[in-house]
ZADO-1210 file (C-alpha; in nm, 4 decimals, padded with zeros to 6 digits):
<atoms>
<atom x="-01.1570" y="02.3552" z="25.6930" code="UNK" pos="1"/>
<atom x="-01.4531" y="02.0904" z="25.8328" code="UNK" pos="2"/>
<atom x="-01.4682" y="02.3694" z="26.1269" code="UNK" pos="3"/>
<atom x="-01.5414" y="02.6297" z="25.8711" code="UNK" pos="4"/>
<atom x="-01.7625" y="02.4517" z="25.7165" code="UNK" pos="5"/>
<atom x="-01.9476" y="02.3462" z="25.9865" code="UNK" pos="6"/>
<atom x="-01.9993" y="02.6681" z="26.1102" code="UNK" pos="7"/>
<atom x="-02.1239" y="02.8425" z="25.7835" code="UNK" pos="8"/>
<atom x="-02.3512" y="02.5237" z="25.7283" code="UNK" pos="9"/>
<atom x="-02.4982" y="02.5866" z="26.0861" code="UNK" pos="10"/>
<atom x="-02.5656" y="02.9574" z="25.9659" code="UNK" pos="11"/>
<atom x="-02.6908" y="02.9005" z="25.6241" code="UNK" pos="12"/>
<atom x="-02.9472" y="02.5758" z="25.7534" code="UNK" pos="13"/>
<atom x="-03.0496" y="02.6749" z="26.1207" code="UNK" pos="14"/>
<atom x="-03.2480" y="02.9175" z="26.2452" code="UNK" pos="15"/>
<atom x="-03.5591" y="02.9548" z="26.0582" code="UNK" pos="16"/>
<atom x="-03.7548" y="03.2338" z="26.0949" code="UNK" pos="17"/>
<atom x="-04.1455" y="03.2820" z="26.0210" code="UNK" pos="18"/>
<atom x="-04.1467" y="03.2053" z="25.7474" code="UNK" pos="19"/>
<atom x="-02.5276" y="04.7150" z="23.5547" code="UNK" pos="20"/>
<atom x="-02.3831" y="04.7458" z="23.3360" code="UNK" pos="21"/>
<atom x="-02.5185" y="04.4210" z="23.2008" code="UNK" pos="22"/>
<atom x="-02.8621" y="04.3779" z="23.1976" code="UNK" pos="23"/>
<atom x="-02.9876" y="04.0439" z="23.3141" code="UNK" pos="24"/>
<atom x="-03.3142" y="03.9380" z="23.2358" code="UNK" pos="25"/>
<atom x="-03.4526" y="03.7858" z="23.5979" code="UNK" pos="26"/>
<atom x="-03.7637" y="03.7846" z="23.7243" code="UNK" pos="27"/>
<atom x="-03.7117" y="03.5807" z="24.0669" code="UNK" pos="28"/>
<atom x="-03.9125" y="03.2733" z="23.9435" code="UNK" pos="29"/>
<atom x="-04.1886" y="03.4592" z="23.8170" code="UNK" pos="30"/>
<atom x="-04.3497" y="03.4421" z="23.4546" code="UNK" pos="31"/>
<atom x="-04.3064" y="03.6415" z="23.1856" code="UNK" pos="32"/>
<atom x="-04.5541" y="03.8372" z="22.9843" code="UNK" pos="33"/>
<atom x="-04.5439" y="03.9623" z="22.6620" code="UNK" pos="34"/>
<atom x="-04.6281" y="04.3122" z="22.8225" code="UNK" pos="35"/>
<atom x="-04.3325" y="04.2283" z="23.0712" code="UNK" pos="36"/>
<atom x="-04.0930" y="04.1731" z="22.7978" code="UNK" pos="37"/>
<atom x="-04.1929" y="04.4951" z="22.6407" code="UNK" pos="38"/>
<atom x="-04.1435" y="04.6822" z="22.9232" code="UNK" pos="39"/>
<atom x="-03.7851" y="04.4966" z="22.9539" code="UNK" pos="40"/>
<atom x="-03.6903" y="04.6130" z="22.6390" code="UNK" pos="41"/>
<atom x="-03.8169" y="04.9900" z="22.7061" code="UNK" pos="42"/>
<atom x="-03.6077" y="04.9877" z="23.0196" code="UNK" pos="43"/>
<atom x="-03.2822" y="05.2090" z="23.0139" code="UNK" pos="44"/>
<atom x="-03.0591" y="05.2618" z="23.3714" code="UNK" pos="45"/>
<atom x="-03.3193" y="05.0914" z="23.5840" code="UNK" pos="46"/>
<atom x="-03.1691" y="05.2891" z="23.9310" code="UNK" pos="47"/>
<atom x="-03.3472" y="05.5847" z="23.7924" code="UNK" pos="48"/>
<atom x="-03.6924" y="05.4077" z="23.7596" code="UNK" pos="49"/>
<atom x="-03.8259" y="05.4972" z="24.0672" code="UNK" pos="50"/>
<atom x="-04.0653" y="05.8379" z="24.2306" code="UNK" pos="51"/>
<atom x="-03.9643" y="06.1487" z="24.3790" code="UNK" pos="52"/>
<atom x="-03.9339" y="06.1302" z="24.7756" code="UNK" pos="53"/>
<atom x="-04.2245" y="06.2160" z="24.9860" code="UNK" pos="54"/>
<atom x="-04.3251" y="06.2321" z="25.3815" code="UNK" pos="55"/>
<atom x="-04.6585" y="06.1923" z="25.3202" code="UNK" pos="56"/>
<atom x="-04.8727" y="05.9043" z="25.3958" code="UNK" pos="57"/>
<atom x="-05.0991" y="05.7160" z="25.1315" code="UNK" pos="58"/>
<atom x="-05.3228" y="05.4492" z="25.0704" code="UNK" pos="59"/>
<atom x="-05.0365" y="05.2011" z="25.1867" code="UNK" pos="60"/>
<atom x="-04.8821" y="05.3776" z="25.4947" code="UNK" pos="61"/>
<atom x="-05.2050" y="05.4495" z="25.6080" code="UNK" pos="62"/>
<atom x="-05.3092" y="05.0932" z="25.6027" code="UNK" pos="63"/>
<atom x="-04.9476" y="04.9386" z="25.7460" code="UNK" pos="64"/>
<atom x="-05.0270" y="05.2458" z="26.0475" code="UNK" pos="65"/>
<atom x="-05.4073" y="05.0864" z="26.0995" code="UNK" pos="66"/>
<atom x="-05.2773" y="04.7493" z="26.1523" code="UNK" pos="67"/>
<atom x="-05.3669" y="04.6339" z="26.5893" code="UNK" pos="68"/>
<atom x="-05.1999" y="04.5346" z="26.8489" code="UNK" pos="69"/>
<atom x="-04.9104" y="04.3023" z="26.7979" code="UNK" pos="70"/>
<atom x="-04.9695" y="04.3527" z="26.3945" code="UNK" pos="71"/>
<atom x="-04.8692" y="04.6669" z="26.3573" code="UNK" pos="72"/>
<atom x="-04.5705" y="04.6413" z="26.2024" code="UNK" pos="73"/>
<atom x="-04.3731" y="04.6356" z="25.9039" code="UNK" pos="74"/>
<atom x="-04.3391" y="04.3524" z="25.7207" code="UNK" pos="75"/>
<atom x="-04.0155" y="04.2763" z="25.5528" code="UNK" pos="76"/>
<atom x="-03.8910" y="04.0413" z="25.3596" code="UNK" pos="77"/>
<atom x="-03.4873" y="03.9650" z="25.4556" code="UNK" pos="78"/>
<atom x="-03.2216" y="03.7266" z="25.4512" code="UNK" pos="79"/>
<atom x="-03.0718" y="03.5569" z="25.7555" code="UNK" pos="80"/>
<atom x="-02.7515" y="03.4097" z="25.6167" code="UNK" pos="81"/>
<atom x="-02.5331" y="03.6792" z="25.4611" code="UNK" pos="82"/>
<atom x="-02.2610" y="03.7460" z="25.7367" code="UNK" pos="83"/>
<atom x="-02.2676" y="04.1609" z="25.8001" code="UNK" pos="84"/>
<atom x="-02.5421" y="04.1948" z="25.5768" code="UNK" pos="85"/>
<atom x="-02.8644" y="04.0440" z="25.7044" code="UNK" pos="86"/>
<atom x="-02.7993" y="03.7544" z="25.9488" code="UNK" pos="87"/>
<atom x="-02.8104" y="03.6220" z="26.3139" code="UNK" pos="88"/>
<atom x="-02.5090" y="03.6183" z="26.5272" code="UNK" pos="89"/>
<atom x="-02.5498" y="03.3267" z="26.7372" code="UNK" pos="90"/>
<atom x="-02.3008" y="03.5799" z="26.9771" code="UNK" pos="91"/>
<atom x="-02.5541" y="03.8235" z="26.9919" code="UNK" pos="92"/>
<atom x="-02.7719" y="03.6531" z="27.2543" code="UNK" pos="93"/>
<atom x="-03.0508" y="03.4101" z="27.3308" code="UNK" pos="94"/>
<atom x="-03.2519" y="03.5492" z="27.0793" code="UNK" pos="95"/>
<atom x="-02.9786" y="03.5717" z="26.8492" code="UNK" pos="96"/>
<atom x="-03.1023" y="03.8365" z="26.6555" code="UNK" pos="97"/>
<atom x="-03.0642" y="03.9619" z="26.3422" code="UNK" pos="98"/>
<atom x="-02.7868" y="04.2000" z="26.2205" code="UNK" pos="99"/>
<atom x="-02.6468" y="04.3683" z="25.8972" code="UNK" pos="100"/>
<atom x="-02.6238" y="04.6274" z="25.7128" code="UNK" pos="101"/>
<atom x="-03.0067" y="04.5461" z="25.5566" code="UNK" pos="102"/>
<atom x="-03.0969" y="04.4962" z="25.8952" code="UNK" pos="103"/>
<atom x="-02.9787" y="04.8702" z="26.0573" code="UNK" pos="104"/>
<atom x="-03.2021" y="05.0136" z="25.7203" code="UNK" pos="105"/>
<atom x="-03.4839" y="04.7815" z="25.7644" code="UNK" pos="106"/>
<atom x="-03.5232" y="04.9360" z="26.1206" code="UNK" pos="107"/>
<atom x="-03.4511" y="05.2909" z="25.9790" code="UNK" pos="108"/>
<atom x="-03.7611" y="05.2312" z="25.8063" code="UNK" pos="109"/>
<atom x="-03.9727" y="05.0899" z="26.0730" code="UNK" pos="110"/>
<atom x="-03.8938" y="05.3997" z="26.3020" code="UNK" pos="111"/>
<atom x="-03.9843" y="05.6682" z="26.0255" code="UNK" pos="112"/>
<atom x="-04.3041" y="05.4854" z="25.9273" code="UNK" pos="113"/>
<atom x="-04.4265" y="05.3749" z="26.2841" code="UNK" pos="114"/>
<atom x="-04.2192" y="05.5716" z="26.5258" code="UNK" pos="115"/>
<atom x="-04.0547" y="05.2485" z="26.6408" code="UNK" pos="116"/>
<atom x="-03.7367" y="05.1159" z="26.4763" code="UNK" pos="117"/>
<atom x="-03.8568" y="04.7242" z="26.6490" code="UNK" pos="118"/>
<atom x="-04.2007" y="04.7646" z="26.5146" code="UNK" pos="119"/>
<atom x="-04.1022" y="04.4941" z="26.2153" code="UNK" pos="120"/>
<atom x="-04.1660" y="04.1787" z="26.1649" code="UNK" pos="121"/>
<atom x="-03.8975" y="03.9418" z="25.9908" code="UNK" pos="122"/>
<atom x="-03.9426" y="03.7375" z="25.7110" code="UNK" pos="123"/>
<atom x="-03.6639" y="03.5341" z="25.5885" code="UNK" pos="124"/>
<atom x="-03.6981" y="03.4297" z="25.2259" code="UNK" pos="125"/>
<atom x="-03.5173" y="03.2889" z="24.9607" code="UNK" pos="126"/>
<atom x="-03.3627" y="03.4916" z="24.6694" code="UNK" pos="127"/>
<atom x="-03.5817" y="03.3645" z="24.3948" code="UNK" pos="128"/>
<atom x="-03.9157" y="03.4091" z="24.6091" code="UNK" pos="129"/>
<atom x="-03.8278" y="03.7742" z="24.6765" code="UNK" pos="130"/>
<atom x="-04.0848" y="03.9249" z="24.3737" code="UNK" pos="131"/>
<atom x="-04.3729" y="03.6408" z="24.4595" code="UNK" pos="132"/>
<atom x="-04.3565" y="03.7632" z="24.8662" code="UNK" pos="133"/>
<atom x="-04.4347" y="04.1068" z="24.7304" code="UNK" pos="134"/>
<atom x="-04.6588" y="04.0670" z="24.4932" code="UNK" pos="135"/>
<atom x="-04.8653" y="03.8468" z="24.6769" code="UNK" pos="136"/>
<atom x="-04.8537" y="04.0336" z="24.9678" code="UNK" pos="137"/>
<atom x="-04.6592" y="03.8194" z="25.2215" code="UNK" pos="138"/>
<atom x="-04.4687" y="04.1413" z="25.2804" code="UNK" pos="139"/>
<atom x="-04.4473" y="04.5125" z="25.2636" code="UNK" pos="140"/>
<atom x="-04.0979" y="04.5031" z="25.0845" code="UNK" pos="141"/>
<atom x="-03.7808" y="04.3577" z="25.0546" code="UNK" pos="142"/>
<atom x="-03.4644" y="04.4604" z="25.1965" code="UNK" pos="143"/>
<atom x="-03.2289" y="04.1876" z="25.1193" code="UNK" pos="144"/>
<atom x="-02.9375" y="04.2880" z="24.8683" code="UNK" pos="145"/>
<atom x="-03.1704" y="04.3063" z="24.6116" code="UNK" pos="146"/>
<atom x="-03.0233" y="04.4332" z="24.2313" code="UNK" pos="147"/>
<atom x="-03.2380" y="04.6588" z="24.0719" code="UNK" pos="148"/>
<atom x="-03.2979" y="04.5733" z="23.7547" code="UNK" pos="149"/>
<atom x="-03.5470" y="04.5829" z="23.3623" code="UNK" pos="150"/>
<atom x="-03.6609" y="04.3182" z="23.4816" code="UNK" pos="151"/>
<atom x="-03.7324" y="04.2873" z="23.7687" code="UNK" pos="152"/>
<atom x="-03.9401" y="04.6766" z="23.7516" code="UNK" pos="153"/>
<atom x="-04.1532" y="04.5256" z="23.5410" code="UNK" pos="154"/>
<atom x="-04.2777" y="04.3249" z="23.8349" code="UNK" pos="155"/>
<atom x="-04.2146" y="04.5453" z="24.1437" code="UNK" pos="156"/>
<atom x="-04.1277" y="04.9057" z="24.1943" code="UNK" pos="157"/>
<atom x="-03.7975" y="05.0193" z="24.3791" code="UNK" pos="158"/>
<atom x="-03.6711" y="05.2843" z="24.5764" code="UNK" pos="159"/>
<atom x="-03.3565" y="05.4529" z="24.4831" code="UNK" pos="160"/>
<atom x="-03.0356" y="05.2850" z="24.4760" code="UNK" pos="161"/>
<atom x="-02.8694" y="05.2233" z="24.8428" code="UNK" pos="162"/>
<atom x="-02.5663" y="05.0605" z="24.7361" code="UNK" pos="163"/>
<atom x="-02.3290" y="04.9899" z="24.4293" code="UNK" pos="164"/>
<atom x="-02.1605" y="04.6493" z="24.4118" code="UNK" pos="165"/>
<atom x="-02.1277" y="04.4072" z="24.0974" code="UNK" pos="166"/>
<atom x="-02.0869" y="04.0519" z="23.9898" code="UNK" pos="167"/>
<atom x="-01.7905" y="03.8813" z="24.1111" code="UNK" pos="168"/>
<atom x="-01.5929" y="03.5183" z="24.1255" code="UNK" pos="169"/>
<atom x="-01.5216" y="03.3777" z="24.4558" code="UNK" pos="170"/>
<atom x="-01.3397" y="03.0570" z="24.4692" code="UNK" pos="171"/>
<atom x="-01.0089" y="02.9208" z="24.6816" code="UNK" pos="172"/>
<atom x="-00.6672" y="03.0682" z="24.7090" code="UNK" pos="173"/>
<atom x="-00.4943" y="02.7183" z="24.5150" code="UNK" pos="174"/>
<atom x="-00.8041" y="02.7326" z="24.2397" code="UNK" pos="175"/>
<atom x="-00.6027" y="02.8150" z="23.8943" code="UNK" pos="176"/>
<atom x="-00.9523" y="03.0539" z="23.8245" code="UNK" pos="177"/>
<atom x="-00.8312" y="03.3871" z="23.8218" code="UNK" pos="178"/>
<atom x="-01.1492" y="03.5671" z="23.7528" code="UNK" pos="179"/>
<atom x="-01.4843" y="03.5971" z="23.5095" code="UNK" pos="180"/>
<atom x="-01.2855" y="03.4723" z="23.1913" code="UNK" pos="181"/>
<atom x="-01.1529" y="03.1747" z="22.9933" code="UNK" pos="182"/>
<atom x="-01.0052" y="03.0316" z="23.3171" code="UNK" pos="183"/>
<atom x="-01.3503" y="02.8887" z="23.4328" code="UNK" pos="184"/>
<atom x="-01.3687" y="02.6762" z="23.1370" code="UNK" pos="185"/>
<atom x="-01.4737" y="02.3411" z="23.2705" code="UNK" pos="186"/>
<atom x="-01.5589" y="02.4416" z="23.5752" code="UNK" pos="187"/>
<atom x="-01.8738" y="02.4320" z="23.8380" code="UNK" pos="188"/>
<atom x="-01.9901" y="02.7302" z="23.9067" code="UNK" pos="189"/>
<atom x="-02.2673" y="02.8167" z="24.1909" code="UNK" pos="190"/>
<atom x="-02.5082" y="03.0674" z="24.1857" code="UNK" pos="191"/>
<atom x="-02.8542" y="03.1318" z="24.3844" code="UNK" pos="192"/>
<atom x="-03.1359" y="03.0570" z="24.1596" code="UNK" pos="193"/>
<atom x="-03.3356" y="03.3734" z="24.0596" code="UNK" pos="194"/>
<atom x="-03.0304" y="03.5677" z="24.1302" code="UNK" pos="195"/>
<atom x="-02.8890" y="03.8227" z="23.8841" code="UNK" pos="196"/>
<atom x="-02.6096" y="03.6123" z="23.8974" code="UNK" pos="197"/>
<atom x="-02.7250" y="03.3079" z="23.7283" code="UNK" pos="198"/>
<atom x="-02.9247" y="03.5037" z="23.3988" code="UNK" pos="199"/>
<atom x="-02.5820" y="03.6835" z="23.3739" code="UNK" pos="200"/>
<atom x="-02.4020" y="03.3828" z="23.2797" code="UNK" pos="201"/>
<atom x="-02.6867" y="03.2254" z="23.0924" code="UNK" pos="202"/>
<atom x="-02.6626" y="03.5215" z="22.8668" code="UNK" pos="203"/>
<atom x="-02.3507" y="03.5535" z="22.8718" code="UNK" pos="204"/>
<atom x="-02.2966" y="03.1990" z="22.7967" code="UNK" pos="205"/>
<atom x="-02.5380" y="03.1766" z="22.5062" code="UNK" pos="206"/>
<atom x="-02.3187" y="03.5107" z="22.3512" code="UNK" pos="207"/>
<atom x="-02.0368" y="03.3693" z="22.3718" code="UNK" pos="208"/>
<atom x="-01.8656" y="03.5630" z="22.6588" code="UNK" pos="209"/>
<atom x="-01.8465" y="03.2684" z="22.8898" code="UNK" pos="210"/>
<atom x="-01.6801" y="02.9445" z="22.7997" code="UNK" pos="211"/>
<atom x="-01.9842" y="02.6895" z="22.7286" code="UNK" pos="212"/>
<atom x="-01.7685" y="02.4351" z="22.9000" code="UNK" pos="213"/>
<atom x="-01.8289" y="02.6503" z="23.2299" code="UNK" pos="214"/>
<atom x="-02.1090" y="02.4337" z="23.3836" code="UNK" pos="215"/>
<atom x="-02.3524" y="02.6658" z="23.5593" code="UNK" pos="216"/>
<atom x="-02.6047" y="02.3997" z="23.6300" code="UNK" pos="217"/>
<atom x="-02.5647" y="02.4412" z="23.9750" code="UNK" pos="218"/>
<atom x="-02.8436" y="02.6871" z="24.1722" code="UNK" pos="219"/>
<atom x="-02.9537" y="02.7045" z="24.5252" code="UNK" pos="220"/>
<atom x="-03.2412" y="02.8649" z="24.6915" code="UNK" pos="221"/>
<atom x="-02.9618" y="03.0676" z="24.9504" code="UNK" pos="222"/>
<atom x="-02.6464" y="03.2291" z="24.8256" code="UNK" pos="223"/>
<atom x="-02.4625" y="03.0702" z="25.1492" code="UNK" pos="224"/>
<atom x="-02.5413" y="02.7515" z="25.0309" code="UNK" pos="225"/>
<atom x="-02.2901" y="02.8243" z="24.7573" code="UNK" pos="226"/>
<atom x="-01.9710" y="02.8738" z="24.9894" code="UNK" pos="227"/>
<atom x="-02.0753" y="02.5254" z="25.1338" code="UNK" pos="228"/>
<atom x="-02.1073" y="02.3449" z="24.8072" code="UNK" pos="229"/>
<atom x="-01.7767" y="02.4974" z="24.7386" code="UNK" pos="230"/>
<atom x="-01.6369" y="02.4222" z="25.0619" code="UNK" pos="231"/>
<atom x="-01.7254" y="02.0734" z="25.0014" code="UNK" pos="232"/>
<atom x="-01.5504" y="02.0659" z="24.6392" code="UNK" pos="233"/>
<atom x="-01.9052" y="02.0196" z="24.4606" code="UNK" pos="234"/>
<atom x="-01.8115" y="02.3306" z="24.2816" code="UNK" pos="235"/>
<atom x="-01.4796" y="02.4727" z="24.1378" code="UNK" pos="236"/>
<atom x="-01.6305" y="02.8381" z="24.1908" code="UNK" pos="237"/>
<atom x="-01.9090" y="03.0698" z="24.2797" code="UNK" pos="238"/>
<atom x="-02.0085" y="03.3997" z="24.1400" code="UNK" pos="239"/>
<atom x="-02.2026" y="03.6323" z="24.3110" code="UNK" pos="240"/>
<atom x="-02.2346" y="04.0312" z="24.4286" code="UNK" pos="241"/>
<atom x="-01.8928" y="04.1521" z="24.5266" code="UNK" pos="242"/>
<atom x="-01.9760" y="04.3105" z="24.8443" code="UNK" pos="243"/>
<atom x="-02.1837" y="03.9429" z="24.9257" code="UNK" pos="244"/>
<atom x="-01.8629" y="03.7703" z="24.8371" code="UNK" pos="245"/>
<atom x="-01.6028" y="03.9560" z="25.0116" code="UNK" pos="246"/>
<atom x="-01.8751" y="03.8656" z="25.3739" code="UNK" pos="247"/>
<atom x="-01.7888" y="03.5233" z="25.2386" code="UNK" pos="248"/>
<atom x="-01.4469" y="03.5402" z="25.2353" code="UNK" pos="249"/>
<atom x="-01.3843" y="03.6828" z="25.5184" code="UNK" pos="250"/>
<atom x="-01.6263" y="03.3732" z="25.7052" code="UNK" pos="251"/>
<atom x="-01.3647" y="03.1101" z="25.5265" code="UNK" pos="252"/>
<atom x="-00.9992" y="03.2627" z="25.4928" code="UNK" pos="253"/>
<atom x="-00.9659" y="02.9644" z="25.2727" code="UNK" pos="254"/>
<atom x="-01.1236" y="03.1551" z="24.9345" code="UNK" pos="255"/>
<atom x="-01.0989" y="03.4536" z="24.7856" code="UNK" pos="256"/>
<atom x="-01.2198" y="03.7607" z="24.5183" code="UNK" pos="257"/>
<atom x="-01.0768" y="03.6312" z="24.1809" code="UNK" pos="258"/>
<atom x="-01.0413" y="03.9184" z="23.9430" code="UNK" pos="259"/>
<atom x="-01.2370" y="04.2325" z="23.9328" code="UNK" pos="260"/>
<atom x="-01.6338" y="04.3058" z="23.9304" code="UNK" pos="261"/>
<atom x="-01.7831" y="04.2601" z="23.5910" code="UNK" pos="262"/>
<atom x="-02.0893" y="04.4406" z="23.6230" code="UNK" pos="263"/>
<atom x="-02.2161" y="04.7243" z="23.8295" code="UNK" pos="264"/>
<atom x="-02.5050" y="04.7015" z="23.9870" code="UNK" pos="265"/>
<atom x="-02.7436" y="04.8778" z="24.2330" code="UNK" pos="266"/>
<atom x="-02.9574" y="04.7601" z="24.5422" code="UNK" pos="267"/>
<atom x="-03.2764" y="04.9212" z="24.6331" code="UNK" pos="268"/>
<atom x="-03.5680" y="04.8505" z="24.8513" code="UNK" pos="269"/>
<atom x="-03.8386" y="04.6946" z="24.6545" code="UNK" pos="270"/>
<atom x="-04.2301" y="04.7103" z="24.6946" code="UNK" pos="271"/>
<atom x="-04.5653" y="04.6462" z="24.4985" code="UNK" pos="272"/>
<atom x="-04.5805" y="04.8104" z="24.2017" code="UNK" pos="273"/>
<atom x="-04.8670" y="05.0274" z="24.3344" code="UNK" pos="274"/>
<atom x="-04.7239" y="05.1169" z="24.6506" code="UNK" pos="275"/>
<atom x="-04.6323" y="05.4716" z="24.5187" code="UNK" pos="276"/>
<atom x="-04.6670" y="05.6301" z="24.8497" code="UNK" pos="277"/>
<atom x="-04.4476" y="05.3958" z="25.0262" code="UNK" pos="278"/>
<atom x="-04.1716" y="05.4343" z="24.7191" code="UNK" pos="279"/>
<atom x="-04.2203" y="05.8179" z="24.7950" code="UNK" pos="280"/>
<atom x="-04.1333" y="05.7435" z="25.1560" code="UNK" pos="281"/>
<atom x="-03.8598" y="05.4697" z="25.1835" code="UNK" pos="282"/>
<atom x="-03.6861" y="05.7378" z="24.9344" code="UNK" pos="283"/>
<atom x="-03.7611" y="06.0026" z="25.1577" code="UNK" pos="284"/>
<atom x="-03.5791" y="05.7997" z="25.4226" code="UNK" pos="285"/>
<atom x="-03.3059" y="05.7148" z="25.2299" code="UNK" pos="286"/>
<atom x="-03.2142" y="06.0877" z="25.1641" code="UNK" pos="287"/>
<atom x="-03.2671" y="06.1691" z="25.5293" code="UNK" pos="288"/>
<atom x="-03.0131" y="05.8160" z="25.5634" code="UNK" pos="289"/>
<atom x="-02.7316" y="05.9622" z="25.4060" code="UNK" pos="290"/>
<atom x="-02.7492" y="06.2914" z="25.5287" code="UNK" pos="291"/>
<atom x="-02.6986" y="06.1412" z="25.8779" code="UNK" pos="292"/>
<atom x="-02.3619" y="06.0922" z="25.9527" code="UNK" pos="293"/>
<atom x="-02.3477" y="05.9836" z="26.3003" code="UNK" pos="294"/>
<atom x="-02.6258" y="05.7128" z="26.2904" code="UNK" pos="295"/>
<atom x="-02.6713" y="05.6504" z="25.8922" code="UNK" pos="296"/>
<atom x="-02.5937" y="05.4929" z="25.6167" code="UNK" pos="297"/>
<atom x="-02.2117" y="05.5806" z="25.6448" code="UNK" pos="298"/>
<atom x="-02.2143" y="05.4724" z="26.0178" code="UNK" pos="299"/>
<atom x="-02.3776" y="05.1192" z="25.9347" code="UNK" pos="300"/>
<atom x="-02.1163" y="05.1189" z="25.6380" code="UNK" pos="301"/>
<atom x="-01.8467" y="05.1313" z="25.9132" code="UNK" pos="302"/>
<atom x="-01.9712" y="04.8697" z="26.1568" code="UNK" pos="303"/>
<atom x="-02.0803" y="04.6419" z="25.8828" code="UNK" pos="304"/>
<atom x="-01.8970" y="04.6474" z="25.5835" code="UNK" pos="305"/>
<atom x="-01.5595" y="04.8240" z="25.6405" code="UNK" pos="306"/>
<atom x="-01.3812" y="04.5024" z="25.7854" code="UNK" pos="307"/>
<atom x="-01.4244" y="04.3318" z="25.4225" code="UNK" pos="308"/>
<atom x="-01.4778" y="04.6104" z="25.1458" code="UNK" pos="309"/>
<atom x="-01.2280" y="04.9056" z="25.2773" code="UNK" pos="310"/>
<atom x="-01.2839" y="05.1729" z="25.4871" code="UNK" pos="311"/>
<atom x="-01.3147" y="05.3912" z="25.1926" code="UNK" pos="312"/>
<atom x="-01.7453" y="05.3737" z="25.1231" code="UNK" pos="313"/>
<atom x="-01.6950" y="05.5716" z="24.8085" code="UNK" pos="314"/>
<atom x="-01.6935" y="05.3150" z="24.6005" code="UNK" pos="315"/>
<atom x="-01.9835" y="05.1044" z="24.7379" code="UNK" pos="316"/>
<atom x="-02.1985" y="05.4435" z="24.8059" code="UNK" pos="317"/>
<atom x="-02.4922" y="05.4662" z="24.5036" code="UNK" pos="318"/>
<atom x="-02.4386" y="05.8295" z="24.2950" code="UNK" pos="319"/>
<atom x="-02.7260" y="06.0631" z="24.3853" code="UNK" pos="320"/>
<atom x="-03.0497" y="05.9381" z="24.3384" code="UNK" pos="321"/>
<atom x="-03.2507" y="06.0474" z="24.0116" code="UNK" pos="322"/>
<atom x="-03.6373" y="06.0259" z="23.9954" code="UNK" pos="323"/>
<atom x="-03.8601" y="05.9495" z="23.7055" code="UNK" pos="324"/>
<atom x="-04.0678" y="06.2007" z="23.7415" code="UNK" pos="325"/>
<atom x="-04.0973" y="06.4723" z="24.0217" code="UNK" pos="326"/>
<atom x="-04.4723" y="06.5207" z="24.0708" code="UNK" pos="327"/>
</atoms>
């Protein structure tokens, strides 16, 4: 167990880099506005919030293109310490680059856009800076597990849906916790701050649906950090995405699922608000991504994610995409 540990501590510390059907009210440590809140409210099956794919290039793609020399490249915001998903494989290499499911799209991406799947430039962030790196420009977008969501469209503007997961308790083989129900009363529970994770059991909490003896206190910046604080016993249990929790497991044989998803959720890629070009394109992509079957999203599915979800994708592959509007 102190092995394990060791090793997913190593992971989740090292190696810095440059830098639903419940609807959870999140904003990744940014502040609401009345306006925000309104358009919250307004907000019905948030996957669908997003433009009609386009090749064409814009305002933004035409200014990512006119970036020189070593700068042009894609920015993108990612994480470096969920195993299969985005992280590095201190196997891979020297460099020990980064790998994942995220990762195989993020470069996807880079070679539609710029003609070079390298041309991209890494930045590993924490889940509740995700919105703040886009809005204030530190990156193009974020690929990084990210659940689209009201609120979160009120501050940033997402492709179409690229995945389908949902919430999920993860927590050891002897824990009596069987799952996302009375069993967790009195118990530690660890979730990333700004994760969807968290505002789902704050609301569900303050309804009553959660036992409000379940301490949920607990937040770090990294969901990794999680599995540490419960390999340590700090915590009785984490909850978190499904398909992050089963890459969890399967780095500690020691835990495991408890009980079924309770939510269904969506990733997408998100971007600034007015980045409607680069929305039109990174759904583009992602149509052209599914459609390929010998080097796309079914392909990274099987290299990545089969070991721990199932060889069967059906259930993790998003339904097809639908656009807000068409022109």
């Amino acid at each position: 167990m102190a092995v394990v540990c060791a090793l997913v501590a190593l992971v989740a510390l090292c190696l810095p880099l440059t830098t639903s059907t419940k609807t959870a009210r999140n904003t990744d440590a940014t502040t609401h506005t009345a306006e925000t809140w309104a358009a919250e409210e307004d907000c019905e099956a948030p996957e669908k919030q997003t433009l009609s794919p386009s090749s064409a290039d814009g305002e933004t793609i035409r200014a990512i293109k006119d970036r020189e020399g070593e700068k042009r490249k894609l920015v993108v915001g990612v994480d470096q310490n969920s195993y299969r998903w985005g992280y590095r494989n201190p196997n891979s290499g020297k460099t020990a680059e980064l790998e994942g499911f995220d990762i195989d799209l993020v470069h996807r991406i880079a070679e539609d856009i710029l003609g070079d799947p390298d041309a991209v430039q890494f930045k590993a962030i924490p889940t509740n800076q995700r919105i703040p790196a886009i809005k204030d420009g530190t990156v193009d977008m974020v690929v990084r597990t990210m659940t689209i969501n009201c609120a979160r469209i009120a501050d940033v503007a997402f492709s179409a849906p690229y995945f389908k997961t949902g919430q999920q308790v993860l927590a050891p083989k002897s824990s009596p916790v069987k799952g996302y129900d009375d069993t967790l009363a009195g118990r530690k529970v660890c979730t990333a701050a700004g994760s969807t994770a968290y505002s789902t059991l704050e609301a569900d909490q303050k309804a009553g649906e959660l036992p409000a003896s379940t301490d949920i206190s607990t937040t770090v910046p990294n969901q990794l950090d999680c599995l540490v604080r419960l390999q340590l016993g700090e915590v009785d249990a984490v909850v978190t995405d499904g398909a992050l929790a089963a890459s969890q497991a399967a780095q500690d044989p020691t835990v495991q699922l408890k009980g079924d998803a309770f939510t269904a959720e969506y990733y997408g890629v998100a971007m600034k608000k007015d980045a409607d070009d680069l929305v039109r394109r990174v759904n583009q992509i992602l149509v052209d991504y599914r459609k390929d079957t010998a080097n796309g999203w079914q392909a990274s599915y099987d290299q990545w994610l089969s070991a721990t979800l199932g060889k069967d994708a059906k259930k993790s592959e998003p339904p097809a995409p639908q656009y807000l509007r068409t022109s």
